[in-house]
Legacy VTK file of the C-alpha trace (Angstrom):
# vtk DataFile Version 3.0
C-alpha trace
ASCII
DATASET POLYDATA
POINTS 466 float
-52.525 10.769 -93.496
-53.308 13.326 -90.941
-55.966 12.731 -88.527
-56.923 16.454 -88.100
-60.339 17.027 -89.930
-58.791 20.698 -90.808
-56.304 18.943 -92.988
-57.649 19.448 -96.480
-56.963 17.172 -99.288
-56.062 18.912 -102.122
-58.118 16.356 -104.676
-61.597 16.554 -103.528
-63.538 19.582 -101.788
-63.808 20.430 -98.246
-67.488 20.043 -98.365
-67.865 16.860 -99.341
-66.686 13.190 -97.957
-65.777 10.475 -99.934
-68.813 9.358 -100.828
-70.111 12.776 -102.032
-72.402 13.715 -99.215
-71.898 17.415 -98.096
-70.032 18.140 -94.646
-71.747 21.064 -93.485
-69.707 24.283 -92.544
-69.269 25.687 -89.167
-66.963 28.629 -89.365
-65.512 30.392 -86.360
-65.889 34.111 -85.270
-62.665 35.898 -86.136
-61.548 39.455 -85.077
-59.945 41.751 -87.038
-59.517 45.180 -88.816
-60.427 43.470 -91.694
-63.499 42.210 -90.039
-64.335 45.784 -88.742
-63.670 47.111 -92.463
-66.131 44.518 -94.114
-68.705 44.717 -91.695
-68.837 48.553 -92.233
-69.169 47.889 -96.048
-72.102 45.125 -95.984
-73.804 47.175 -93.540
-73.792 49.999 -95.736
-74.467 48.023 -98.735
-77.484 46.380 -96.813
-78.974 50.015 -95.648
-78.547 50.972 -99.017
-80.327 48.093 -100.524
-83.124 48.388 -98.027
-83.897 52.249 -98.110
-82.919 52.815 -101.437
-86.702 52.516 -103.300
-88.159 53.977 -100.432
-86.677 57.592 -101.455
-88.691 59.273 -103.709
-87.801 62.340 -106.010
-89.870 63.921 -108.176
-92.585 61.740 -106.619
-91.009 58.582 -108.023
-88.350 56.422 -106.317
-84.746 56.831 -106.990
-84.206 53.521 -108.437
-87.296 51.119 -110.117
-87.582 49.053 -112.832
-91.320 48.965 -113.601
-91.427 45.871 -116.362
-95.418 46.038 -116.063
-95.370 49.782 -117.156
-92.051 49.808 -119.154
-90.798 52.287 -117.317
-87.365 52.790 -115.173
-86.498 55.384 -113.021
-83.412 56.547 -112.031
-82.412 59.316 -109.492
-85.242 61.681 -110.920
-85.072 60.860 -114.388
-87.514 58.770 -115.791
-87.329 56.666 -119.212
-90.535 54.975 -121.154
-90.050 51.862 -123.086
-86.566 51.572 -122.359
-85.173 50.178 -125.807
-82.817 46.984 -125.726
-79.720 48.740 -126.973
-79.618 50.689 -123.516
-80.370 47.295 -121.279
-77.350 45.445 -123.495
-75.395 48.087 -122.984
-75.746 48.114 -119.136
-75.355 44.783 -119.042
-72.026 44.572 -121.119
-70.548 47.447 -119.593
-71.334 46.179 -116.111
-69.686 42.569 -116.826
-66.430 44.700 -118.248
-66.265 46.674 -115.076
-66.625 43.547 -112.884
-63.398 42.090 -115.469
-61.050 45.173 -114.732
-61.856 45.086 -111.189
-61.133 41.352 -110.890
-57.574 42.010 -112.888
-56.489 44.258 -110.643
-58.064 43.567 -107.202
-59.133 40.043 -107.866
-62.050 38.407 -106.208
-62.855 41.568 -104.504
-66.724 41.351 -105.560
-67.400 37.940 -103.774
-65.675 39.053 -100.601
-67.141 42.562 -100.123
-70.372 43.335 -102.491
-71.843 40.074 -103.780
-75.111 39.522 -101.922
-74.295 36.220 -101.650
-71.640 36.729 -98.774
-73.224 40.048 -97.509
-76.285 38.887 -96.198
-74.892 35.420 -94.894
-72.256 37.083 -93.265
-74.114 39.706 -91.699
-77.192 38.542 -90.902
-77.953 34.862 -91.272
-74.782 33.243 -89.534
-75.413 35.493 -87.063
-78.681 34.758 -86.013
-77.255 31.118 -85.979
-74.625 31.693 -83.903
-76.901 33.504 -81.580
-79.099 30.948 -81.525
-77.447 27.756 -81.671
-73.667 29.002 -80.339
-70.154 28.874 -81.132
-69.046 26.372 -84.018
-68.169 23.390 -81.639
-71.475 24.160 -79.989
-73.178 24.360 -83.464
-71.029 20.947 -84.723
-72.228 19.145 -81.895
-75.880 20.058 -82.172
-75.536 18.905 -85.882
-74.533 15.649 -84.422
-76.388 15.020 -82.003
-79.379 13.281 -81.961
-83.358 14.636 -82.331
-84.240 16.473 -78.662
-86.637 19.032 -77.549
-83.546 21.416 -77.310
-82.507 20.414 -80.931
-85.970 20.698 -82.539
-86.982 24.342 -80.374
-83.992 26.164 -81.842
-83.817 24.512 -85.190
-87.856 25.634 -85.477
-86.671 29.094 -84.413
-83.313 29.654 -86.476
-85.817 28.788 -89.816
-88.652 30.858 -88.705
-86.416 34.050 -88.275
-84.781 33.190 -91.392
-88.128 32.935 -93.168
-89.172 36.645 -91.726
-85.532 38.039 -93.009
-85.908 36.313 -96.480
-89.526 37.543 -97.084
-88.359 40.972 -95.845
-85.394 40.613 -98.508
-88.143 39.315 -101.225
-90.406 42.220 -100.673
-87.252 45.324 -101.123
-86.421 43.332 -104.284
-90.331 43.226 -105.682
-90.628 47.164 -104.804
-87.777 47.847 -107.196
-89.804 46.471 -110.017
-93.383 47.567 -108.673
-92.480 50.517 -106.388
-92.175 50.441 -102.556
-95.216 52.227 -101.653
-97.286 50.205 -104.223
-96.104 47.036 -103.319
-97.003 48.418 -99.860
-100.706 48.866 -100.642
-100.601 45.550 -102.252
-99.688 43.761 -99.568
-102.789 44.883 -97.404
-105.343 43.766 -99.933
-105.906 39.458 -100.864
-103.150 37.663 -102.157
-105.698 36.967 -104.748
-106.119 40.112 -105.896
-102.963 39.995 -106.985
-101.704 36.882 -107.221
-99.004 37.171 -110.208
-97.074 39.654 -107.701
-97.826 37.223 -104.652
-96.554 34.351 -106.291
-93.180 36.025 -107.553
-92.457 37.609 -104.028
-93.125 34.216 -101.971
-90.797 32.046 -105.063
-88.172 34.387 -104.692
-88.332 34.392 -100.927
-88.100 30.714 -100.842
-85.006 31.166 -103.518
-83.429 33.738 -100.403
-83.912 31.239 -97.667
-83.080 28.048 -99.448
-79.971 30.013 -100.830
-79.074 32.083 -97.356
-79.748 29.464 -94.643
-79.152 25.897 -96.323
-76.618 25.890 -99.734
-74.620 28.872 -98.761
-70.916 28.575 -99.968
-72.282 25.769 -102.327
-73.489 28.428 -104.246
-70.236 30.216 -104.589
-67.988 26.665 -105.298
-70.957 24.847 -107.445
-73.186 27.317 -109.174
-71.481 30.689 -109.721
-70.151 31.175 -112.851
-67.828 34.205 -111.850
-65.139 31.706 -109.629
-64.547 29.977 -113.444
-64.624 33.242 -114.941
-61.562 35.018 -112.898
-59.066 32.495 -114.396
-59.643 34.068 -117.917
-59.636 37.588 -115.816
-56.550 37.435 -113.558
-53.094 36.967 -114.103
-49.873 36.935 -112.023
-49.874 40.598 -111.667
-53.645 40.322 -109.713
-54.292 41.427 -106.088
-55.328 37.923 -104.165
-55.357 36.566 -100.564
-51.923 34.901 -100.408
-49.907 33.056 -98.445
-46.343 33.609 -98.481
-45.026 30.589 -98.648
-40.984 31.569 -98.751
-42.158 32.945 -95.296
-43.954 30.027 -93.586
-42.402 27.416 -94.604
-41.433 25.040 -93.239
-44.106 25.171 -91.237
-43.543 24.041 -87.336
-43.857 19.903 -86.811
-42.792 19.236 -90.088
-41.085 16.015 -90.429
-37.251 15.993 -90.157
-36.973 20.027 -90.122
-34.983 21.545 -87.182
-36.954 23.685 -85.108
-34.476 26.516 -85.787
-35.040 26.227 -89.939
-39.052 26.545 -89.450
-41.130 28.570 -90.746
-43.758 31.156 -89.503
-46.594 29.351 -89.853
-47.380 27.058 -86.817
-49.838 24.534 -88.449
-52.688 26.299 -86.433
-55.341 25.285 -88.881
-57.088 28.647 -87.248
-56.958 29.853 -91.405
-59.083 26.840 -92.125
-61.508 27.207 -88.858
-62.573 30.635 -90.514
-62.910 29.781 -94.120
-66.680 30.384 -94.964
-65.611 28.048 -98.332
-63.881 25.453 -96.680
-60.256 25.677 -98.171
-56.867 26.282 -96.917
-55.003 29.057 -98.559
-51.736 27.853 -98.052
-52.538 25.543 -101.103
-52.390 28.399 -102.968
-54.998 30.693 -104.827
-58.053 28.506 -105.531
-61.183 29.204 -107.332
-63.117 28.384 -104.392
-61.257 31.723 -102.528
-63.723 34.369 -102.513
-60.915 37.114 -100.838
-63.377 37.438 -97.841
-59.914 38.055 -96.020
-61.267 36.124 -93.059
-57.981 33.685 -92.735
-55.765 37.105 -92.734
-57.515 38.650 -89.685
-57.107 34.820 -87.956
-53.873 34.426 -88.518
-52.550 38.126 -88.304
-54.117 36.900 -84.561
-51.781 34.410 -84.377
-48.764 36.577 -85.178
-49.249 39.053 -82.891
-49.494 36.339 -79.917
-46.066 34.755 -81.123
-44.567 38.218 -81.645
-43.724 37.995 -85.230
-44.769 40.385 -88.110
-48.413 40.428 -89.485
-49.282 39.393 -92.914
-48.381 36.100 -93.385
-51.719 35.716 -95.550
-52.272 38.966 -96.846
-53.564 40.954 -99.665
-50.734 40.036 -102.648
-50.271 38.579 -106.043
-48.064 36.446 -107.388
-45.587 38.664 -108.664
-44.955 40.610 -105.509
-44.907 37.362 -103.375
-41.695 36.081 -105.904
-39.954 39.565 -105.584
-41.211 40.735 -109.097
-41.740 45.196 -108.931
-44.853 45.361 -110.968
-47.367 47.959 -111.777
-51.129 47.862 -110.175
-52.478 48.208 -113.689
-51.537 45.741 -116.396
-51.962 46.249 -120.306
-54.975 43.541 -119.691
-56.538 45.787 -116.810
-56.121 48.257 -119.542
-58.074 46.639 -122.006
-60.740 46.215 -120.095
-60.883 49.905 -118.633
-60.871 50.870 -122.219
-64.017 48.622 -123.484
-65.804 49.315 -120.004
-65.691 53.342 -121.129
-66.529 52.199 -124.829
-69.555 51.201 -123.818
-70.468 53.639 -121.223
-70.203 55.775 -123.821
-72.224 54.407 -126.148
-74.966 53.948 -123.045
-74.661 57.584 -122.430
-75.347 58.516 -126.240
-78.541 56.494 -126.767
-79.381 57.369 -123.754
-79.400 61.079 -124.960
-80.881 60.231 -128.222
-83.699 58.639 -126.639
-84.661 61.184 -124.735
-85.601 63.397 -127.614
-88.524 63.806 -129.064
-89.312 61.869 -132.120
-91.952 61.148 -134.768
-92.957 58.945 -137.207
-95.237 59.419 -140.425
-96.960 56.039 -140.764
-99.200 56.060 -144.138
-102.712 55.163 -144.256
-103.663 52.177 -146.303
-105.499 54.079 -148.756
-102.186 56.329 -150.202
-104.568 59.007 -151.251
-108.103 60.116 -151.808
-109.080 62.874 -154.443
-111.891 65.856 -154.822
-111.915 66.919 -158.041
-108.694 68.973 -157.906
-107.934 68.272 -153.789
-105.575 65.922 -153.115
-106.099 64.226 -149.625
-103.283 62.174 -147.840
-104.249 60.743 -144.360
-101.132 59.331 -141.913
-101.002 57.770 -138.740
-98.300 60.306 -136.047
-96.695 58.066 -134.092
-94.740 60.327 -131.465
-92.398 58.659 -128.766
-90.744 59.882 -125.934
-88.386 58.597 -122.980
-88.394 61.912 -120.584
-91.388 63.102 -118.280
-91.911 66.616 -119.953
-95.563 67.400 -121.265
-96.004 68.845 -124.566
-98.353 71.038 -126.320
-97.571 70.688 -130.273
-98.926 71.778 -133.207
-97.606 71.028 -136.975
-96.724 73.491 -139.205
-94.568 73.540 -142.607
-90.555 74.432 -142.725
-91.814 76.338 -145.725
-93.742 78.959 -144.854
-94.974 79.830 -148.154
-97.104 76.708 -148.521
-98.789 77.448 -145.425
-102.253 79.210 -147.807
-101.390 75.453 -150.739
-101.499 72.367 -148.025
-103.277 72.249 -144.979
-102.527 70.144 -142.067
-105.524 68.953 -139.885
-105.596 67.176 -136.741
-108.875 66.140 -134.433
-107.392 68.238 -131.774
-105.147 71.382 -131.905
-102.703 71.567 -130.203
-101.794 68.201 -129.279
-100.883 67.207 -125.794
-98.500 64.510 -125.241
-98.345 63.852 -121.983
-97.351 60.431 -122.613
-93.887 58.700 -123.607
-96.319 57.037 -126.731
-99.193 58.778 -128.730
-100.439 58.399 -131.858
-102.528 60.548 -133.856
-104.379 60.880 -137.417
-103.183 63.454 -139.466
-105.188 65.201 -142.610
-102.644 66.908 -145.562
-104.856 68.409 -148.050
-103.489 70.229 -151.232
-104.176 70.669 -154.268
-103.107 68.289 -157.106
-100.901 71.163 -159.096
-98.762 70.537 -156.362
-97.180 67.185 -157.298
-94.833 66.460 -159.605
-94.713 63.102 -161.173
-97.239 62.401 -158.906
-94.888 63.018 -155.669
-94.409 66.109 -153.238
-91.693 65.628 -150.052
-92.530 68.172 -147.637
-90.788 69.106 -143.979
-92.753 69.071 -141.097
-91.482 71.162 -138.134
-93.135 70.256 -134.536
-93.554 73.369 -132.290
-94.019 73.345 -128.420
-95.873 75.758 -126.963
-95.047 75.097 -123.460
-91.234 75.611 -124.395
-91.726 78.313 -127.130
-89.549 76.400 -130.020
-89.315 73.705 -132.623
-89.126 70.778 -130.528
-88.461 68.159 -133.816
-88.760 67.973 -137.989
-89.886 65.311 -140.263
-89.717 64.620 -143.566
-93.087 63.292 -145.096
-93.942 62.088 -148.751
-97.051 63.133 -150.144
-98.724 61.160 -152.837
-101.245 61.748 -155.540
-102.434 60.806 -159.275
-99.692 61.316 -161.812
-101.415 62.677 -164.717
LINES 1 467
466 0 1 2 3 4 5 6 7 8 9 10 11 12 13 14 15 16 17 18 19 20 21 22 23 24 25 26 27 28 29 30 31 32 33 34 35 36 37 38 39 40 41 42 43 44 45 46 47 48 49 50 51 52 53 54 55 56 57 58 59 60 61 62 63 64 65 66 67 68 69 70 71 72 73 74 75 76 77 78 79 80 81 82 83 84 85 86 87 88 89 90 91 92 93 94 95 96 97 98 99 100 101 102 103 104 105 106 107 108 109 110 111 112 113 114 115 116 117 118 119 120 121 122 123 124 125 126 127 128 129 130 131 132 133 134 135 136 137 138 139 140 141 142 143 144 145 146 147 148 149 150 151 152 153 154 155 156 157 158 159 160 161 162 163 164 165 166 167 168 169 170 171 172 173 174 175 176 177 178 179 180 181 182 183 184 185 186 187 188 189 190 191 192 193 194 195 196 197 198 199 200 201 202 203 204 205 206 207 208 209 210 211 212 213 214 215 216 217 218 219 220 221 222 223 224 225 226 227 228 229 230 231 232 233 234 235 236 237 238 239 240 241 242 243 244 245 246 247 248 249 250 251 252 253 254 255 256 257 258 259 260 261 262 263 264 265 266 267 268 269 270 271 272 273 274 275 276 277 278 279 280 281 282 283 284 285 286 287 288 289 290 291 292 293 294 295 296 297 298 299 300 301 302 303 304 305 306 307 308 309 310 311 312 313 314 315 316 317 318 319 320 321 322 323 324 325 326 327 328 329 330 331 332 333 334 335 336 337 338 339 340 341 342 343 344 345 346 347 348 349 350 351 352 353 354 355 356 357 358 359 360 361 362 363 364 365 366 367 368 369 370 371 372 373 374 375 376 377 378 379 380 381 382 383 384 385 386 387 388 389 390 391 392 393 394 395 396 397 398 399 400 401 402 403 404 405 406 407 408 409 410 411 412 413 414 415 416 417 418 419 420 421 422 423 424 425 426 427 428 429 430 431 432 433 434 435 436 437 438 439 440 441 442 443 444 445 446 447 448 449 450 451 452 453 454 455 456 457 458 459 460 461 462 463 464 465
């Protein structure tokens, strides 16, 4: 068995020894343009996470999700109530986007979007590094025993990941509360509002346990998505690969001539820089989150033995076995196809819901009667998902029963500046009306403010049969 610690055995994880206790990951800095392309993309991924809910339009931010208030906000547009059709269909949509991405570009999520990696990447390994030094610096440090020098930077590596965590905590809170809110909040007593207090400071704790201590456990133990891509991907998917036709043999091997050899020089430096702990030249693995790490550091080595770049490289499995294929499979396809389905759908009910409608909700008593008058009283339940005020007033389809049944209401015209309001509502006719005791009647809904018939409803008036 090899004695080199970078030599991974293929049946258990990197992470752990044989006894099950976790071997903690020091990664090494690598250089790259594939470096200087991800860092570009968390950075603006962070930015946009952090300023986000602080831009405001229409005097509410671009993006909130107020549970409290059942409200949600979106670049200007704001909807009440949200009903559970449109939060499914989000949902479902989103998970069949995430699916055709991963068929044709693979893991790309956990490499260059997924939280997860972003803000370990970019912020929290750094501050380690900065603090505590290179990996053999930080490896030894781990090792070594309890010191001044040990317990002085430990302190300060956790307190500056406590301030980033918190920091994190509070942008996600103001996307359910609203920056500015959450902002006045935080200058009062924790006790006058101690629900919000409590959620910010558990999910800040959730941040730094997560960010600074189970990192990549996370991604190999508890994410569901590294099971998921096996159902997702197929050989036609784009993955980190190593070409193995081209590096192997790789250099050392037993009883290979140095002139048969492969490209690969058994540098382990793809190993050194795996935030996951694996070595790619196993082959694709569901621990692999295509952070592309392992092709900037051994592109490195290429370029000092003088011999062509992309020994690991963005592939599949197809291209590496000489296969011409197509970027987009009939399963990529698929996926597209049910992704637009339900965008679709979203975009529907979301237009439905953002008209105006009514309900006619009878009293308990069906009718009341004065002599010949026939009264029937309902409860006018209006709802409404957009932010435009109303001033409506009720009036027949028919106009030639405007002088037989009268429609009263406590106030005329009725404002409904609300997305919910309810209101009593008076018909009064006379009996002569009905027949067989019945009379259906359409109700059109007129807004001033907009000049036109903003909705109709049918209602059923009632009354003695004989």
């Amino acid at each position: 068995m090899s004695k080199n610690r970078f030599d991974i055995d293929n049946e258990k994880l990197a992470t752990t020894d044989e006894h099950g206790n976790r071997i903690y990951l020091h990664t090494e800095d690598v250089k790259g343009k594939w470096k200087d392309r991800r860092t570009l993309v968390y950075w603006g991924l962070i930015l946009l996470y952090l300023i986000l809910p602080w831009i405001y339009i229409n005097g509410k931010p671009a993006l909130m999700v107020n549970i409290f208030k059942r409200e949600f906000t979106f670049f200007g547009s704001t909807l009440f109530g949200v009903e559970p059709i449109l939060f499914f269909l989000i949902i479902i949509s989103g998970l069949f986007f995430i699916a055709f991405l991963t068929s044709v570009f693979g893991r790309v999520w956990c490499g260059w979007a997924c939280p997860q990696t972003v803000f370990i990447q970019s912020l929290f390994l750094k501050i380690e590094s900065f603090i505590e030094g290179s990996a053999r610096e930080r490896r030894a440090l781990e090792q070594a025993p309890m010191s001044v020098n040990k317990f002085s930077k430990k302190i300060l590596k956790w307190g500056i990941f406590t301030l980033i965590s918190m920091h994190i905590a509070h942008t996600f809170v103001g996307y359910f509360v609203g920056p500015r809110e959450l902002f006045l909040i935080t200058m009062n007593s924790p006790l006058e509002n101690f629900g919000i207090f409590s959620a910010t400071m558990f999910i800040s704790a959730i941040f730094l346990l997560d960010f600074g201590w189970f990192r990549e456990q996370f991604c190999i133990i508890a994410c569901p998505y590294g099971r998921m891509q096996a159902v997702m991907m197929d050989e036609s998917s784009l993955v980190v690969a190593y070409d193995t036709k081209r590096g192997e043999p790789r250099r050392g091997s037993p009883g290979i001539e140095r002139t048969n050899e492969g490209d690969c020089i058994n540098c382990y430096n793809c190993v050194k820089v795996c935030p996951t702990g694996i070595d790619i030249r196993n082959g694709t693995q569901m621990e692999c989150i295509a952070c592309t790490m392992c092709i900037d550091a051994c592109d490195d080595i290429m370029i000092k033995l003088k011999r062509p770049e992309g020994l690991i490289r963005y592939s599949s499995e197809n291209e590496l076995n000489g296969i011409k294929q197509s970027k987009v499979t009939p399963r990529s396809l698929v996926y597209a196809a049910i992704c637009f389905i339900f965008i679709g759908a979203f975009i529907y009910f979301l237009n439905q819901s953002t008209h105006l409608k009514m309900f006619f909700i009878r009293g308990s008593t069906p009718y009341s009667t004065n002599n010949s008058e026939v009264t029937n009283k309902f409860d006018l339940k209006f709802n409404y998902q957009g932010t435009h005020d109303f001033k409506l007033i009720l009036r027949h389809q028919d106009q030639s029963l405007n002088d037989k049944i009268q429609i009263v209401t406590p106030v005329t015209p009725i404002i409904l500046d609300k997305h919910e309001k309810k209101v009593i509502v008076f018909f009064r006719f006379d009996r002569s009306l009905l027949s067989a005791g019945t009379k259906n009647l359409k109700i059109e809904v007129f807004d001033l403010n907009e000049n036109k018939i903003v909705a109709t409803q049918e209602v059923n008036l009632v009354g003695p049969t004989h």
